[in-house]
C-alpha positions in Angstrom: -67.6 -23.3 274.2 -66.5 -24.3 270.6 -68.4 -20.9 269.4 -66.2 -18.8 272.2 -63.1 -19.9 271.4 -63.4 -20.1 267.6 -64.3 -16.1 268.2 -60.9 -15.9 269.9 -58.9 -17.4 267.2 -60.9 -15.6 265.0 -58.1 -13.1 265.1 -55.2 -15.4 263.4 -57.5 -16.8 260.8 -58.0 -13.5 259.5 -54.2 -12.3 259.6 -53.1 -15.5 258.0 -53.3 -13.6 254.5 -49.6 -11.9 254.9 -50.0 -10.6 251.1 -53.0 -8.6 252.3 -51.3 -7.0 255.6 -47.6 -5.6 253.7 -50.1 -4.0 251.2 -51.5 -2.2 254.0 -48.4 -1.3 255.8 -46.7 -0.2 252.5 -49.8 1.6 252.0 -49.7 3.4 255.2 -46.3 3.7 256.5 -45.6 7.2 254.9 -49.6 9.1 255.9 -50.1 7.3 259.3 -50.5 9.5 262.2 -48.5 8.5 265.3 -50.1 6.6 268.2 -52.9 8.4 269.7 -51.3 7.1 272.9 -48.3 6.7 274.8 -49.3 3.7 277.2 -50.7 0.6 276.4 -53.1 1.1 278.3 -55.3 4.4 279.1 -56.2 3.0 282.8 -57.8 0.3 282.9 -59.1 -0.2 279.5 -56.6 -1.4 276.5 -55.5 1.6 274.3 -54.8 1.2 270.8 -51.0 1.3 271.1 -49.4 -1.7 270.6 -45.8 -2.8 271.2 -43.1 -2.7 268.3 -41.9 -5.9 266.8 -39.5 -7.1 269.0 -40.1 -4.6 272.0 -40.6 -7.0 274.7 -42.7 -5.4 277.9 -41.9 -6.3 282.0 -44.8 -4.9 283.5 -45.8 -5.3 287.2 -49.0 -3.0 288.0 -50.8 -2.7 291.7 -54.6 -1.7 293.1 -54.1 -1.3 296.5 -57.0 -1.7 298.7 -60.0 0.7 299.4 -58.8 4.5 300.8 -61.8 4.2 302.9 -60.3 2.6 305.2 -58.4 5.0 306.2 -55.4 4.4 308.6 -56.8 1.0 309.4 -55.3 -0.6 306.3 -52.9 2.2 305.9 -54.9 3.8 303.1 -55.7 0.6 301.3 -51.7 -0.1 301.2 -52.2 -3.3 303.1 -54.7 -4.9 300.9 -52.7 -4.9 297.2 -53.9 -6.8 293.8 -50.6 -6.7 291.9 -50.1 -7.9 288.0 -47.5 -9.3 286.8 -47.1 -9.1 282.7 -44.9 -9.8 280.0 -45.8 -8.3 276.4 -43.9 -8.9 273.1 -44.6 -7.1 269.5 -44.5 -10.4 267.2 -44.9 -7.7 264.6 -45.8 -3.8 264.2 -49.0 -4.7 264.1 -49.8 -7.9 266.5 -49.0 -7.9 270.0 -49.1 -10.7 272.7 -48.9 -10.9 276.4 -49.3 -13.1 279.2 -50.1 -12.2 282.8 -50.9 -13.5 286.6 -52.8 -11.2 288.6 -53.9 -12.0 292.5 -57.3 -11.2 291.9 -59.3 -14.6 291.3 -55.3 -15.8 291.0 -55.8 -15.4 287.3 -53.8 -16.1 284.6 -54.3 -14.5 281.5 -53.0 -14.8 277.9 -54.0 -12.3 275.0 -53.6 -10.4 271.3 -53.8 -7.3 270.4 -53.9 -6.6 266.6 -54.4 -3.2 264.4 -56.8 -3.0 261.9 -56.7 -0.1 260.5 -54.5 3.1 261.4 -55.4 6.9 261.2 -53.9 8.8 258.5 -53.3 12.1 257.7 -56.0 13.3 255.3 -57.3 9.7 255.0 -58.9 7.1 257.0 -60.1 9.2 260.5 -59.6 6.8 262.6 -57.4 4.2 264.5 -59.3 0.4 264.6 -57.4 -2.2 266.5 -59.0 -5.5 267.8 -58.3 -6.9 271.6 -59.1 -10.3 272.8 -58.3 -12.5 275.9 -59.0 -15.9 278.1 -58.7 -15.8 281.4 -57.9 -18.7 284.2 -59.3 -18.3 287.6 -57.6 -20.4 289.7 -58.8 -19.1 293.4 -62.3 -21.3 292.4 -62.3 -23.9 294.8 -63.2 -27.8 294.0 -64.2 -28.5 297.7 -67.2 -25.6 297.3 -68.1 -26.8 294.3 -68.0 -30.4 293.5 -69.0 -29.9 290.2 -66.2 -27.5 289.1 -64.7 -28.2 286.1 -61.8 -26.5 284.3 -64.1 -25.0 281.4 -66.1 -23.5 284.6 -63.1 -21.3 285.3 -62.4 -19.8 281.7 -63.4 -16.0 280.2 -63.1 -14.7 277.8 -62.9 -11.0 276.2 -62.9 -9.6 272.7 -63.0 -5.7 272.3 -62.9 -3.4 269.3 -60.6 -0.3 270.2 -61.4 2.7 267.7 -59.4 6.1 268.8 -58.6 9.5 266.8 -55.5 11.7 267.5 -57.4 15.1 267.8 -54.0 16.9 268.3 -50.8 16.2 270.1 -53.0 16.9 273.2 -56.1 15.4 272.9 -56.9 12.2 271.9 -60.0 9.4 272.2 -61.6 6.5 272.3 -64.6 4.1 272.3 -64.6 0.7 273.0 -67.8 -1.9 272.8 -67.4 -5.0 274.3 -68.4 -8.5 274.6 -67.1 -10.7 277.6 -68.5 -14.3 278.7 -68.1 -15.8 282.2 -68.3 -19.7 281.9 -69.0 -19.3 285.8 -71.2 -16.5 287.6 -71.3 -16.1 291.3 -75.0 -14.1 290.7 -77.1 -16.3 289.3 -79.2 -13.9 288.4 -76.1 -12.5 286.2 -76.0 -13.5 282.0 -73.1 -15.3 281.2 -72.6 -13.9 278.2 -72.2 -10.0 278.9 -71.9 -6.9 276.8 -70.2 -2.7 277.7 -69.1 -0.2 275.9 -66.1 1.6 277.2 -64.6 5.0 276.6 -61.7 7.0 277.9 -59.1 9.9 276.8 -55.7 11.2 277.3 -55.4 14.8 277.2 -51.5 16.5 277.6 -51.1 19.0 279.7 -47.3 19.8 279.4 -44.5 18.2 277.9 -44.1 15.2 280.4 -47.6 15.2 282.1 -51.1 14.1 280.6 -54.7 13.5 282.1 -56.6 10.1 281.4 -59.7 8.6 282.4 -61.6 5.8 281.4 -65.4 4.5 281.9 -67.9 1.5 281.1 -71.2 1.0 280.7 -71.6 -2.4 281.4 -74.9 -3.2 279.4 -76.6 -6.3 280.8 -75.7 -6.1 284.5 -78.0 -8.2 286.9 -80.7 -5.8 288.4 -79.4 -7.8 292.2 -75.8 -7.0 291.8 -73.6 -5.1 293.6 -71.0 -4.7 290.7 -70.6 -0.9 289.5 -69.4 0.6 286.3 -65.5 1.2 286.5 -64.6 4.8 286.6 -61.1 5.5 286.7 -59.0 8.9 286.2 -54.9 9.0 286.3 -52.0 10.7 285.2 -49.4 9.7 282.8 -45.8 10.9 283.4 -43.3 10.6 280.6 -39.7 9.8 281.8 -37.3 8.9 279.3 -39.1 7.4 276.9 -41.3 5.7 279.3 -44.5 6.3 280.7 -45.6 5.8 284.0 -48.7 5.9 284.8 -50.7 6.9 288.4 -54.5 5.7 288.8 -57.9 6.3 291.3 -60.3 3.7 289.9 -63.1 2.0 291.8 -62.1 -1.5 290.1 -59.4 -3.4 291.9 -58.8 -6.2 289.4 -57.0 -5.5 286.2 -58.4 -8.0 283.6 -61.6 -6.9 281.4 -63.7 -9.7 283.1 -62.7 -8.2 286.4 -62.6 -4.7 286.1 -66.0 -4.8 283.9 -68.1 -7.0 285.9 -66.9 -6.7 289.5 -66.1 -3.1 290.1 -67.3 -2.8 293.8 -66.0 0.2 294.3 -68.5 3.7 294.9 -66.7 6.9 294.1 -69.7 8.5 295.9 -68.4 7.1 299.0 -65.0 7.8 298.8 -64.8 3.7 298.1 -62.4 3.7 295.5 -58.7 2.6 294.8 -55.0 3.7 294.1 -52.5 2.2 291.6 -49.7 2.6 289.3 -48.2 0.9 286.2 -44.3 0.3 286.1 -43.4 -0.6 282.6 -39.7 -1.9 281.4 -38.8 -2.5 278.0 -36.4 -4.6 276.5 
């Protein structure tokens, strides 16, 4: 426990040197190359865009249920996981947000920080660092007697690493670590590892393509869980972005959408959603 959450705070201890980071941003303000992306997030996996300093985010995303279903569950309309998120940008370069989501009635708190950004005929690539801890609620003591609160906390740190191609294509790669102090498969590692990838790609002045994907490394050979494959559109209104999804993971946190994506796009098992994002 002490090792997981030092690696979460991990983050702060480094940035605490503020001589080190306005070097870097007076270094970089006049090559850097604008964000690779223009959402937060590319579907389901973090982008390397991060708020501005004082930007402050209202956010309320849904996954409706299953479009198996059919007319039963009016196309999985009946059956939605809504977010809801707020996100502030303590500085250019660190972000923070807080969330509740319906699945596992989580609540989640996390930091998003650059590293490094791409510049024009200098450093190729965009490096930002993600992590999270997450609060499942919906376990239940009177199941399991022995539950404790530590039993209901993950946790989440990812590497983000994207390059702007050109002002239509850009991507990324991001390899993952993410623990689960409780496992329903006890078959399943706590401690879990994926590497995730996804791009944006615009196809007019509005409108772009994204999809995102991830190997999750170390999955129990008896689960049921599936990778998360998920393609949408971004459209740009007014400054905004608002962003339309078919993914076969329902719940919007890493530890849920990496390891328990049910969903099988073979079988037409998969799920629609959409981001609305307001900014302050």
């Amino acid at each position: 426990m002490k090792k997981i959450l030092f690696a979460f705070l991990l983050p702060f201890c480094l940035y605490s040197q503020d001589d080190l980071f306005s070097e870097i941003d007076t270094d970089s303000t006049q090559t850097n190359v604008t964000s690779a992306f223009k959402s937060l997030k590319i579907v389901n996996l973090e982008s390397t865009k991060l708020a501005s300093k004082g930007d402050f985010y209202f956010i309320v995303s849904h996954r409706f249920g299953s479009i198996k279903n059919g007319i039963d569950t009016f196309f999985g309309l009946d059956d939605a996981n809504t977010q809801i998120k707020f996100l502030y940008g303590l500085t250019d370069w660190l972000t923070v947000h807080a969330s509740r989501s319906g699945f596992q009635k989580s609540y989640e708190g996390a930091v998003k920080y650059r590293l490094m950004p791409q510049q024009d005929n200098g450093f190729p690539v965009t490096i930002v660092g993600f992590s999270s801890i997450v609060v499942n609620t919906e376990l239940d003591k009177d199941l399991l007697p022995k539950l404790t609160f530590e039993n209901r906390l993950n946790y989440t740190t990812q590497l983000l690493v994207s390059r702007k191609f050109s002002e239509k294509l850009s991507l990324e790669l991001a390899p993952t670590y993410f623990h689960e102090n409780y496992v329903v498969n006890d078959d399943q590692d706590n401690s879990q590892f994926a590497i995730g990838a996804g791009g944006r790609y615009k196809i007019s002045n509005r409108v772009a393509i994204t999809m995102d994907y991830a190997a999750h490394l170390n999955t129990a050979s008896s689960s049921l869980a599936r990778n998360p494959l998920s393609l949408g559109v971004d459209i740009e209104t007014g400054g905004h972005v608002f962003q339309l999804h078919f993914t076969n993971a329902q719940a919007m946190n890493e530890t849920g959408y990496l390891g328990n994506a049910f969903g099988d796009w073979s079988e037409g098992d998969i799920f629609f959603g959409f981001n609305l994002v307001r900014v302050f």
